[in-house]
N, C-alpha and C positions, 0 to 999 in steps of 0.2 A: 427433447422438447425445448423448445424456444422458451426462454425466463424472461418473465417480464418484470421490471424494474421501478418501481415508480419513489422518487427520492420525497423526504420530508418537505413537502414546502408548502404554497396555496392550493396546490394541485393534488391532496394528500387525501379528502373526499374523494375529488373525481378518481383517481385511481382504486381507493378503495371500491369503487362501486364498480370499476371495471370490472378488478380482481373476480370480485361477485358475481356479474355477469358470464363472465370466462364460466365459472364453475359450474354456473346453473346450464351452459350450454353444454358443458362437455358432461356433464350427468345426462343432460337428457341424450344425447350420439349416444353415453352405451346403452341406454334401456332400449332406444330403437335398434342397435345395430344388434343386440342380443334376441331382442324378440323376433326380430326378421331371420335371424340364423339359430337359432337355441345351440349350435356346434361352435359356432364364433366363438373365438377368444376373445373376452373384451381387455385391453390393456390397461394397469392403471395410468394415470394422466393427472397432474395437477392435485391440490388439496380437495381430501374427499369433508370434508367441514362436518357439519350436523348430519349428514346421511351416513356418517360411517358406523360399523357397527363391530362387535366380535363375528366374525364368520363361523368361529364352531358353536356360540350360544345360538347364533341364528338358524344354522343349519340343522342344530338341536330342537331348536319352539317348531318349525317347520317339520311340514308332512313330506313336502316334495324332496328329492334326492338329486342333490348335486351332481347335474349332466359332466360327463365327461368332455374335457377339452375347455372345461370356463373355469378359469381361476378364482379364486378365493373373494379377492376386489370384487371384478364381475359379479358374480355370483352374488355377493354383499348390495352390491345395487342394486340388482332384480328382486332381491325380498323387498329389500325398501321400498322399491316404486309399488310393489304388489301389497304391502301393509299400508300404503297411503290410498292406494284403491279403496279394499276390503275398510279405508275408516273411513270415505265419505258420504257414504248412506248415514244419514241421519231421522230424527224423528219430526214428520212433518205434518204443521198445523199451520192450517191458512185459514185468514178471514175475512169476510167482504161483505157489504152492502150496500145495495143497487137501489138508488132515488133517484128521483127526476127534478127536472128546472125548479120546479117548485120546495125542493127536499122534502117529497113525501114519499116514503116506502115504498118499491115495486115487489110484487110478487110475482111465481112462477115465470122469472129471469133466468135464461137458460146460460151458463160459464162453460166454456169447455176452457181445460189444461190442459197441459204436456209438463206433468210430472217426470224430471229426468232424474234416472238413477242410476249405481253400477251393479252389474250381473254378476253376482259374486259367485254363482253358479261356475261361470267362465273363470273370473278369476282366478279360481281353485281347482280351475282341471288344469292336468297338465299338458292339453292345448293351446293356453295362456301362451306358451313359450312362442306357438307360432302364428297366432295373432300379430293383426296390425292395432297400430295404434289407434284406439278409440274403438274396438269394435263392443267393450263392455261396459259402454255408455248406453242406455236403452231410454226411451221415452214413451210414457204412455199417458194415453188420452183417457181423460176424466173430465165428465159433465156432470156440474152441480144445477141446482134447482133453486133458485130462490124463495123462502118460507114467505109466511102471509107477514112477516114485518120486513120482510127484502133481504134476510140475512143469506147468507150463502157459504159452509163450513167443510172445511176436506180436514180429517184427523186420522189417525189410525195406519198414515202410511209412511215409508222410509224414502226419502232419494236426497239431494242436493240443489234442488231446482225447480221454484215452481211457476213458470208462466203462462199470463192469460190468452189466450188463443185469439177468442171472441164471445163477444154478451149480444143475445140478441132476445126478442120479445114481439111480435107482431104488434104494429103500433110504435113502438120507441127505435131511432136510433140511438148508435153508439159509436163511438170513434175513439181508435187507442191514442189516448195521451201521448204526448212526444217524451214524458219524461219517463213513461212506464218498461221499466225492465224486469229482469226475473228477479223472484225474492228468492233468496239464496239463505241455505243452513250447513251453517258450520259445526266442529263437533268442540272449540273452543268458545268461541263467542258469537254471538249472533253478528249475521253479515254486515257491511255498510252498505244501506241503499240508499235511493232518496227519504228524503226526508219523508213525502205525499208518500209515500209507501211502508212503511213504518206501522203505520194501525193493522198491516194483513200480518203480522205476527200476534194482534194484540186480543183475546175474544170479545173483551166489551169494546172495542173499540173499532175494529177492522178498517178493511183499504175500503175506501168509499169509490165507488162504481157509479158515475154518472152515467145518465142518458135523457134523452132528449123526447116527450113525447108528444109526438106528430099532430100538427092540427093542420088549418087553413093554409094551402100555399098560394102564391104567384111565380106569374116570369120573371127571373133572374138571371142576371149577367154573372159570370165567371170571372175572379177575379184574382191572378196570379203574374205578379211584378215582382223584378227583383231588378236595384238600383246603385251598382257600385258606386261607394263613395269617395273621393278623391283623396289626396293629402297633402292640399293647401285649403287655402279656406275661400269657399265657393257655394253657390246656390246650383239646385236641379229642379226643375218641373216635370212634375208627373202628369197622366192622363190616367185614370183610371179605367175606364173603357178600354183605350188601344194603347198601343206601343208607341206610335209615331206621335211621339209629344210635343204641341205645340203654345206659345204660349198664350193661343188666344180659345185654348181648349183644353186648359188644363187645371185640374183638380187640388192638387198638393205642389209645395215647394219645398224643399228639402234644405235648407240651411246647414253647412260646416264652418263655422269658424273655429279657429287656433286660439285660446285665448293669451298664451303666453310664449311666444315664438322670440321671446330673448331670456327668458329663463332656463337656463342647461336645463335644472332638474323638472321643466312642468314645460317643455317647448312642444312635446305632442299632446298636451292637454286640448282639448277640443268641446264644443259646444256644439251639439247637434241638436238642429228645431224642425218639427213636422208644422207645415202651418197648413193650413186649409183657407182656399182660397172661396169667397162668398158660402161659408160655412161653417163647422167645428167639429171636434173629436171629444166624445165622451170615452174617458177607460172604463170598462165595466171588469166587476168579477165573476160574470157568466161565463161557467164552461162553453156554452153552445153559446156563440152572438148570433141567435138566429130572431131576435124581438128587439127592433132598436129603440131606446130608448127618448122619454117625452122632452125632457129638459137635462138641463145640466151639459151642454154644451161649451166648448171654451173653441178660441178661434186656431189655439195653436199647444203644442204637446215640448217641452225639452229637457233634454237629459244632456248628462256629464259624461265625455269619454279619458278616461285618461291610462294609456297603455300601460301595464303591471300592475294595478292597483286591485287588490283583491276584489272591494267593491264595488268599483267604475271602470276597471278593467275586464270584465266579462260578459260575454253576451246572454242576452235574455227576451224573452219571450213574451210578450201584452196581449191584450185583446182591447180593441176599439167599437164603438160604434160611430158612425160620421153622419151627417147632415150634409148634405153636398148642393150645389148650385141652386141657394136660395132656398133651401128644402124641395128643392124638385124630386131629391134621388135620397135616399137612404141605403147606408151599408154598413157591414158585420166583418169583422177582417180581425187576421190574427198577423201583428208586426213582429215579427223575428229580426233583432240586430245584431251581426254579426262582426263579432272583432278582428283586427288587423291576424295576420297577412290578408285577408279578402270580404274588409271590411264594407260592409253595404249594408241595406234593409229588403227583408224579404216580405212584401204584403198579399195576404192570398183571405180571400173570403165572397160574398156574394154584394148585387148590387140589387136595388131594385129600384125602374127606372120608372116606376108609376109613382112615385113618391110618397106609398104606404113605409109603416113600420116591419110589416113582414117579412122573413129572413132566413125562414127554411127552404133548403132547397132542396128541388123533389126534379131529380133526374127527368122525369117526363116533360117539364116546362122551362129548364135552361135554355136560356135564348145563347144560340150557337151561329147562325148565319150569318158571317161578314158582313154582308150589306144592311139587315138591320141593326146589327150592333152600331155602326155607321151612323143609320138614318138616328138612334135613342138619340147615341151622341151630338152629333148636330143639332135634334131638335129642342136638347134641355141645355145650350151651350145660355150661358147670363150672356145677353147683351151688354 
């Protein structure tokens, strides 16, 4: 086997982590290449580090009986991976509670999960050997109920994994968060999730479950742009309506300026401004921007970009409301800005071009027709 070398110098992390790498791949080659043949010889290869173990204690604690044809090594790997199985069923308690715009407690809120866990059943037959990988992952579906204070509680079960499918309620929507992932149990510490995720481990505290409950709509415009942004320092006008931006019909201007382009250490430091053109952006911290707001308008929105910096180097997420063309139009939009390599802003939300505050949108009255989207457009254009 080919020896890799990596000498003391600057580069004495990067290899170490290599080292690492190598290891954790050539562990996992023999657990698949044994489990796909349980006759394979697995050879040993490389430092077996923390997996390694005594093969006659192992083969001792163990029920199953060393197949003919897998050496010792071998054989030592495949309890290991089979002992890391049979440890990640865990005990799982989740918690949540489901309010509306308002934060007042919804009741009978129906949750479905996919509780994932391993079949330890399988694990411990010895058909294990001739499994594919992953087939003693199982998932099952569980639907909670929301009480009359909106709480919503799953306890008493085992697995590794507990994601929210969907919350639904006649009358309220709901829409999964972009931040929301599965809450994850370890059998050492509890997992790192988000932050916003963190209360579904806690029982007084639980993951809060927004939703939205439905009232009056209107016709709404659909509203999904996305604006690569350059890198030198330049303006863009937007059109909120259409694509073909021009600028005697256009809504937003996008300002990039560099603010230090002779400073080595800050020359990609950058200013980015959202301005609103006969108009303004309120940020709001409404889940749903589906009610725009009366006042508290400002004409223009800016932030700091500055590539590797923890805190101005990462992309992030806002919600707006806007007043557009003289208050003709009102809109609800969520700005996503994304960092270099494909650095741009993504704005997606609703408009409404009667120029009420209303901001739900109800499938049935999205205005879709090119030619009226058109005629809105021209006819709320400021003179």
């Amino acid at each position: 086997m080919t020896k890799l070398r990596c000498i003391m110098s600057n580069n004495t992390k990067r290899c170490l982590l290599l080292g690492a790498m190598v290891a954790i791949a050539l562990a996992l080659l023999f657990w698949f290449r044994h489990r796909q043949d349980a006759g394979s010889r697995l050879v040993a290869t490389g430092q077996q580090g923390g997996l390694a173990t005594n093969p006659a204690t192992a083969a001792a604690a163990d029920p199953w009986p060393q197949p003919a044809g897998v050496d010792d090594t071998g054989w030592n790997y495949l309890l290991t991976i089979r002992r890391y199985l049979l440890s990640r069923n865990q005990p799982v308690s989740f918690y949540a509670r489901a309010v509306d715009q308002d934060g007042h407690q919804v009741s009978d809120v129906a949750m479905r999960l996919a509780l994932a866990y391993v079949d330890t059943a399988k694990v411990l037959s010895p058909a294990f050997l001739r499994s594919k990988m992953g087939d003693e992952q199982v998932k099952k579906r569980i639907t909670l109920k929301s009480d009359s204070r909106g709480w919503l509680r799953l306890e008493g079960e085992m697995g590794y994994s507990v994601r929210i499918e969907s919350v639904s309620k006649t009358g309220y929507l709901w829409h999964e968060p972009s931040r929301l992932g599965s809450f994850l149990y370890e059998a050492d510490e509890r997992a790192r999730v988000h932050p916003d995720m963190q209360g579904g481990y806690d029982a007084t505290t639980g993951y809060t479950v927004h939703l939205w409950r439905k009232g009056p709509t209107e016709p709404l415009v659909l509203v999904n742009r996305w604006l690569k942004l350059g890198t030198n320092t330049h303006s863009r006008l937007m059109n909120l309506f259409r694509a073909d931006d021009s600028a005697q019909a256009s809504d937003l201007r996008i300002k990039v300026e560099y603010t230090s382009p002779d400073e080595p250490d800050h020359q990609y430091d950058q200013r980015i401004t959202i301005e609103v053109l006969n108009g303004g952006l309120h940020e709001t911290s409404d889940v749903y921007p589906y009610a725009a707001s009366v006042s508290g308008y400002v004409a223009e929105f800016t932030f700091l970009y500055r590539p590797g910096d923890k805190q101005t180097g990462a992309g992030w997420e806002r919600r707006f409301y806007a007043s557009l063309r003289d208050g003709q139009m009102h809109g609800g939009f969520v700005v996503k800005f994304v960092p270099a390599p494909n650095k741009g802003l993504e704005i997606t939300g609703f408009l409404n071009p009667s120029g009420f505050r209303v901001l739900e949108p109800d499938p049935s009255k999205l205005i879709t027709d090119p030619d009226e989207i058109r005629r809105l457009d021209e006819a709320t254009r400021v003179k």
